[in-house]
C-alpha positions as CSV (number, residue, x, y, z in Angstrom):
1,X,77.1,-8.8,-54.2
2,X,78.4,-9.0,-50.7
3,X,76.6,-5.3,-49.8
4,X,73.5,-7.0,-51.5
5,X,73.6,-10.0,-48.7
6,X,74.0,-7.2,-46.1
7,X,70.9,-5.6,-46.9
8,X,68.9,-8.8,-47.4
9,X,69.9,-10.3,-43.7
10,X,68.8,-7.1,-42.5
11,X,65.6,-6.7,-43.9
12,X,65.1,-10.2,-43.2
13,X,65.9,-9.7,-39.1
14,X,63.6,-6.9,-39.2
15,X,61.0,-9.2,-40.8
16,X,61.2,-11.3,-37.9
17,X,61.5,-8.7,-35.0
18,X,58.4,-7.5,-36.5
19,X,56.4,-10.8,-36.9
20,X,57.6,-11.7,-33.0
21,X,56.2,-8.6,-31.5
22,X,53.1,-9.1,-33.2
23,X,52.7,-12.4,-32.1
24,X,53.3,-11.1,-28.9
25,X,51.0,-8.3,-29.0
26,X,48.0,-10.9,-30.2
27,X,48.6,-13.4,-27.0
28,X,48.9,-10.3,-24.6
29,X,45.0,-9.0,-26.2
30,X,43.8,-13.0,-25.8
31,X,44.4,-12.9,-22.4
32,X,43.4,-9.4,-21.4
33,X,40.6,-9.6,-18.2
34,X,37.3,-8.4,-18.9
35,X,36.6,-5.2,-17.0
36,X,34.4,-5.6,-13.6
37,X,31.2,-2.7,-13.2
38,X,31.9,-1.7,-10.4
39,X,29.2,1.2,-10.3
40,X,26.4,-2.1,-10.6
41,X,28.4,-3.8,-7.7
42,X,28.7,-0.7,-6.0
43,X,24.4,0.1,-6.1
44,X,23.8,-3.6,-5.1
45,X,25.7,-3.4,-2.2
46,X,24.0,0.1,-1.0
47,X,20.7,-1.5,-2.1
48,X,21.2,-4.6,0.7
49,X,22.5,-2.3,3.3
50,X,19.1,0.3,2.6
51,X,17.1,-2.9,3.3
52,X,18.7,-4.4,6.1
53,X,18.4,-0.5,7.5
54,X,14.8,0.0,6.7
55,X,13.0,-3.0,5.2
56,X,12.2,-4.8,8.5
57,X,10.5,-2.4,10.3
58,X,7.3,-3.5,11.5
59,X,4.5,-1.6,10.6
60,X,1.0,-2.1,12.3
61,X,-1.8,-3.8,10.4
62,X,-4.4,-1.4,9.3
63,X,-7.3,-0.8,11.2
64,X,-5.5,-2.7,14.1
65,X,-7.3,-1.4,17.5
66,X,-5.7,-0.2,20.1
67,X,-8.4,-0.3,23.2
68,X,-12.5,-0.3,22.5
69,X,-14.7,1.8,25.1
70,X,-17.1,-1.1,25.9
71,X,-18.5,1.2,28.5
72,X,-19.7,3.7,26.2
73,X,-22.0,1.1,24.3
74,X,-23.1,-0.4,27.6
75,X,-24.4,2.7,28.9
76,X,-25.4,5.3,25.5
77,X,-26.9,5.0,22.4
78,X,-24.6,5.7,19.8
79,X,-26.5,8.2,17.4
80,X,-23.7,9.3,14.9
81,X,-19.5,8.3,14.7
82,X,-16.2,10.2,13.5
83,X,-13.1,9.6,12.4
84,X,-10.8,12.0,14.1
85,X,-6.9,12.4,14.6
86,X,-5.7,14.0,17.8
87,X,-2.4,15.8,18.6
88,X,-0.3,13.9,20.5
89,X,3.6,14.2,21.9
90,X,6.8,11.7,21.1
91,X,6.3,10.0,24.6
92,X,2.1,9.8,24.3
93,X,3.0,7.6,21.0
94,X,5.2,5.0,22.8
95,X,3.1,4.8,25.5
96,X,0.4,4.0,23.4
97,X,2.5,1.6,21.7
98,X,3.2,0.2,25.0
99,X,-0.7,-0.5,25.8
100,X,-1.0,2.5,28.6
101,X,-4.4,4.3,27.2
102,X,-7.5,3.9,28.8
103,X,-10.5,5.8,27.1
104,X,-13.3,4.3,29.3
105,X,-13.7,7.5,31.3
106,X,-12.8,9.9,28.2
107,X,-15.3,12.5,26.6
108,X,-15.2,14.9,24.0
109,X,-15.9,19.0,24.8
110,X,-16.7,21.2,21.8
111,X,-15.2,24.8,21.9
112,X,-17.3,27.6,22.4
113,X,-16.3,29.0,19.0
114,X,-17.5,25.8,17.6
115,X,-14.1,25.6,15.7
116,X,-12.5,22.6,16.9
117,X,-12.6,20.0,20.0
118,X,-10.9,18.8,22.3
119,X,-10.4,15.1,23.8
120,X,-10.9,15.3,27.9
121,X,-9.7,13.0,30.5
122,X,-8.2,10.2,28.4
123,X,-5.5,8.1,30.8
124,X,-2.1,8.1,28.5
125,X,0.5,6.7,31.0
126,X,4.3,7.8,31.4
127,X,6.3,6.0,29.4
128,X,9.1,4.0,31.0
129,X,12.3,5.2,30.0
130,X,11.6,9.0,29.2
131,X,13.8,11.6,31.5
132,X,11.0,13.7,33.6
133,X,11.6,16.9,31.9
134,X,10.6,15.2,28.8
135,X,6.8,13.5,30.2
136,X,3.4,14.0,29.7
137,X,0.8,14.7,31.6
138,X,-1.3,11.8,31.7
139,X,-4.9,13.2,31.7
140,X,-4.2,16.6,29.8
141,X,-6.4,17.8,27.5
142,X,-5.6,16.8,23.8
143,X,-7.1,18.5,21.1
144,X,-8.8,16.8,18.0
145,X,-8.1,17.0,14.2
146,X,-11.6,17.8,13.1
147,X,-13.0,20.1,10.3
148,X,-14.6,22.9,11.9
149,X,-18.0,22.1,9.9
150,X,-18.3,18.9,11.8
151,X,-17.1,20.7,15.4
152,X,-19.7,22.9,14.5
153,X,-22.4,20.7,14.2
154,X,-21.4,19.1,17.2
155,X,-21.3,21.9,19.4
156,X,-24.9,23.2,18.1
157,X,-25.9,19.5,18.9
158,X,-24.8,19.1,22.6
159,X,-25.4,22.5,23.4
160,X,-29.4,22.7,22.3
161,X,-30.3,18.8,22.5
162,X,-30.3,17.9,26.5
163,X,-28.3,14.8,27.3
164,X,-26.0,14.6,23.8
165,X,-22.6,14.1,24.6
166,X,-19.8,13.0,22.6
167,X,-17.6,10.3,23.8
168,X,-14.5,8.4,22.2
169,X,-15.7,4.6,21.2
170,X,-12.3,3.1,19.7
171,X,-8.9,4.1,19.2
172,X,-6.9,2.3,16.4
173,X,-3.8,2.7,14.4
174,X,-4.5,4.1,10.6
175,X,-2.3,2.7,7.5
176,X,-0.1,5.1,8.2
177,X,0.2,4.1,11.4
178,X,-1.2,7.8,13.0
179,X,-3.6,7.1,16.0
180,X,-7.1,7.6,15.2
181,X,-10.0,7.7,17.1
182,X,-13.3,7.3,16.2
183,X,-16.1,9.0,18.1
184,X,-19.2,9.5,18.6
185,X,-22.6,11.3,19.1
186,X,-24.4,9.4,21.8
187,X,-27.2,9.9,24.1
188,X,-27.4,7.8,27.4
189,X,-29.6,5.2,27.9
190,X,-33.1,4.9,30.4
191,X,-33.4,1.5,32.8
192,X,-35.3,0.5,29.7
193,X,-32.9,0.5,27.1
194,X,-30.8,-1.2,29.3
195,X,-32.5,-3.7,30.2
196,X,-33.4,-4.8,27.1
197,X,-29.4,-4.9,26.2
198,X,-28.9,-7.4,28.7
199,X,-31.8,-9.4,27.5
200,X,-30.1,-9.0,24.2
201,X,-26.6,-10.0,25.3
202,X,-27.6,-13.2,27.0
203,X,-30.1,-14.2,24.3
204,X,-27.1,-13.7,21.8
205,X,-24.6,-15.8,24.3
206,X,-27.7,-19.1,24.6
207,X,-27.7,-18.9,20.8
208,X,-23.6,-18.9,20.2
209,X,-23.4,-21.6,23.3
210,X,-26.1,-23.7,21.5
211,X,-24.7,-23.6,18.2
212,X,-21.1,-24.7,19.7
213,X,-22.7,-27.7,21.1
214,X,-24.5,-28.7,18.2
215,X,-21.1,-28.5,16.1
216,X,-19.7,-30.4,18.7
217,X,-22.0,-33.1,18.5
């Protein structure tokens, strides 16, 4: 009877060593943290650094001009236009980006091979902070993205029709911001033709003037 009593306080010790870890066992899993995703946190923060690095840069507006040759549609008659690229250096960019191309005095010679052209006497000034060694020179000649079909034609043009030339009339940036210029065919104008541009210009100015007052009023 006494062995009996042994055995039953035992078992009944174990009973409760066992229910207590349990009971510990089911708080410790009720309070467990949930686990943080780090990889997600991790990708946001490189995604906000990537676009404070790259998503404010300024891009220019497309088809935003960079200088008009005024002259040219003073003085020619503009017969046929272009859309051309042109080669151009690191520091001829910046420049450019800076305001320092004039185009007023610029024309456009046609190889002899009829293959390609080439963009003559276009001001591009030094740009500010460039080392020497690494200029430009600022009137050297540039040569022209063009297909050779349409350097072709232009050549035979200029070189069998007396007083064709081929000047640039505008210079703008592109949408992928590349600097494009757009030239063009042209054949100069007689006292004439002029004239009558003037007459043009003026009657176009009394008409814009008188329409401002009226508004006015």
């Amino acid at each position: 009877m006494t062995e009996f009593r042994r055995l039953l306080s035992c078992n009944s010790l174990a009973c409760i060593i066992i229910c207590a870890l349990m009971s510990v066992a089911t708080v410790d899993s009720a309070f467990v943290q949930p686990k943080s995703n780090t990889a997600v946190y991790r990708s946001q923060i490189i995604t906000e650094l990537n676009l404070k690095k790259g998503g404010t840069k300024k891009k220019h507006a497309k088809g935003r001009t960079i200088t008009l040759n005024k002259l040219a549609y003073r003085n020619y008659e503009v017969l046929e236009t272009l859309e051309v690229g042109v080669a151009l250096r690191g520091t001829e960019v910046k420049s450019i980006r800076d305001g320092k191309m004039n185009i007023r005095d610029g024309w456009i010679k046609p190889n002899k091979n009829g293959r390609s052209c080439t963009l003559m006497n276009v001001h591009i000034g030094k740009h500010s902070t460039a080392g020497e060694f690494f200029q430009h020179e600022e009137l050297r000649p540039r040569d022209l993205l063009i297909h050779k079909e349409q350097a072709r034609k232009f050549y035979q043009k200029t070189d069998r029709i007396p007083g064709m030339t081929i000047v640039p009339l505008k210079a703008y940036w592109s949408d992928d911001n590349k600097v494009k210029f757009e030239i063009g065919l042209v054949r100069g104008k007689n006292v004439r033709d002029k004239r009558e541009d003037i007459k043009e210009r003026e009657g176009k100015r009394e008409s814009e003037r008188m329409i401002k007052n009226f508004n006015v009023r």
